[in-house]
C-alpha positions as CSV (number, residue, x, y, z in Angstrom):
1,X,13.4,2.5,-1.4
2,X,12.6,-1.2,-2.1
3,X,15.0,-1.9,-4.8
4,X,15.2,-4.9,-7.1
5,X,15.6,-8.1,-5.1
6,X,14.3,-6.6,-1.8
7,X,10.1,-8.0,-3.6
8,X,12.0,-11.3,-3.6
9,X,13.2,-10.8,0.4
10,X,10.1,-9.5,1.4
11,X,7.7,-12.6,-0.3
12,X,10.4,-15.2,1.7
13,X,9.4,-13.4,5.0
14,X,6.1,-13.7,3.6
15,X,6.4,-16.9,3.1
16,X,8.5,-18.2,6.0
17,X,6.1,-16.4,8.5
18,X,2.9,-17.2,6.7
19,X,2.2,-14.0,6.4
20,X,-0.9,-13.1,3.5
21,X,-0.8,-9.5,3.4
22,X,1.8,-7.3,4.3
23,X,1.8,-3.0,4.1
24,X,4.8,-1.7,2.2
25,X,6.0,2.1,2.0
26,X,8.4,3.7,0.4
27,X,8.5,1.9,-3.2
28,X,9.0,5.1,-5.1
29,X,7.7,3.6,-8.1
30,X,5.8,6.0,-10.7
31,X,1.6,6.1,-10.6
32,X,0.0,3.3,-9.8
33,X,-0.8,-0.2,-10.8
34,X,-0.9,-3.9,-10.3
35,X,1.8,-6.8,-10.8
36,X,0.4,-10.2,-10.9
37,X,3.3,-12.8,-10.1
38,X,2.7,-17.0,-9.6
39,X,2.6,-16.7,-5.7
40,X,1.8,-12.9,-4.7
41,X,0.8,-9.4,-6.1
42,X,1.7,-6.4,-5.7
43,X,-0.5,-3.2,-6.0
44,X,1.1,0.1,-5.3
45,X,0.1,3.7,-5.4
46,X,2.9,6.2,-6.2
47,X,3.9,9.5,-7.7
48,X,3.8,11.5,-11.3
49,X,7.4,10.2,-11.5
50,X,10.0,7.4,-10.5
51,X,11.8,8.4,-7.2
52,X,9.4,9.8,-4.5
53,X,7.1,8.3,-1.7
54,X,4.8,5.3,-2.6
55,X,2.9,3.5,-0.8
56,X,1.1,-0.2,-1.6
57,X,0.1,-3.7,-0.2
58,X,1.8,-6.9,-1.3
59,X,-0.9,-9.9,-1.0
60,X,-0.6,-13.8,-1.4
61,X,-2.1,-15.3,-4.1
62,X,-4.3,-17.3,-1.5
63,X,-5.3,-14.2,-0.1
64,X,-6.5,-12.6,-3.5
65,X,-10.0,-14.1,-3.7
66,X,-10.8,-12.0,-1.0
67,X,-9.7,-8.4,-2.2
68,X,-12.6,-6.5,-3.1
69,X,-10.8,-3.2,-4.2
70,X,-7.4,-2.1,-3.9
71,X,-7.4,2.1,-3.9
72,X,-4.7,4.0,-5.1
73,X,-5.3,8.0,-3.4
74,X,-2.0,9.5,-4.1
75,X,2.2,8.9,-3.4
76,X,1.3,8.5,0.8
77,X,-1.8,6.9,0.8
78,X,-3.5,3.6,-0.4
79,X,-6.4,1.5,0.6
80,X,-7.3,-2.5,0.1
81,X,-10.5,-3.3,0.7
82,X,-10.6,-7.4,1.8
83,X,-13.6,-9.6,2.3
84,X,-14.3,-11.3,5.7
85,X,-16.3,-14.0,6.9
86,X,-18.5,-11.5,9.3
87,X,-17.2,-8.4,7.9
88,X,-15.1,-6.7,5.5
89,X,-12.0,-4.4,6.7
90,X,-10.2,-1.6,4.8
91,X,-6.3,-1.6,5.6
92,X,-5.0,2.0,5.3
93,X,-1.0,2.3,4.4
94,X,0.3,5.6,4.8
95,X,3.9,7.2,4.4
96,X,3.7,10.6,6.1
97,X,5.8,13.4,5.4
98,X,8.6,13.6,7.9
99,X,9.9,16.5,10.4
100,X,11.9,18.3,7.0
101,X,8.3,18.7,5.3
102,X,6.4,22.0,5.6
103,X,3.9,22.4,7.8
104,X,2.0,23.1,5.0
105,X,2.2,19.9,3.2
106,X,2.0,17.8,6.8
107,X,-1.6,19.3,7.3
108,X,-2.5,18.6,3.8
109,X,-1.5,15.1,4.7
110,X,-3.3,14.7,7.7
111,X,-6.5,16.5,6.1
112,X,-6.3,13.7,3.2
113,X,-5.7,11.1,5.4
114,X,-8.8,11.8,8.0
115,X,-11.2,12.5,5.0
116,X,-10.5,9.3,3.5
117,X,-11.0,7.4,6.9
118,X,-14.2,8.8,7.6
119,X,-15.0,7.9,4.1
120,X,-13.9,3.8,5.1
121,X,-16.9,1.8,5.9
């Protein structure tokens, strides 16, 4: 769980390792949005409520010119679309369920996962 403070650790790694975009699970912060600080911002995707899963990108401010669409899918899954000189690229960020999970609920997962990859450009 990334609790208050640990944004701040994460954009000095950022930072210190010039890093512009970095995948980040496990926020469990509720539904999904958008926080727009001086230096970075943070787009998540998470649950109904406060406390479970989440999954989201956080992306310099240098960086932001080029996002095209960040996608929110559910509590494990997000998308950011980014432009490229050639191309564009989709970065996935997933938090899968873990060996305590159903069955059930891993192939659901893994179903919602491979439909939204095939539906990547």
């Amino acid at each position: 769980m990334i609790q208050p403070g640990k944004i701040r650790d994460i954009v000095q790694t950022l930072e210190k390792y010039k890093i512009d975009i970095i995948a980040i699970q496990e926020l469990r912060w509720a539904e999904e949005g958008e926080i727009n600080k001086s230096n970075y911002t943070i787009f998540w995707s998470g649950g109904k409520k406060q406390g479970n899963n989440g999954t989201g990108f956080i992306v310099t401010q240098k960086q932001m010119k080029n996002i095209i669409k960040f996608e929110a899918i559910n509590d494990r899954i997000s998308k950011l679309r980014i432009r490229g000189q050639i191309s564009n690229t989709t970065l996935i960020c997933v938090y899968a369920p873990t060996e305590v999970d159903t069955n059930e609920k891993k192939e659901d997962f893994y179903e919602k996962l491979i439909r939204e990859c095939e539906k990547t450009p």
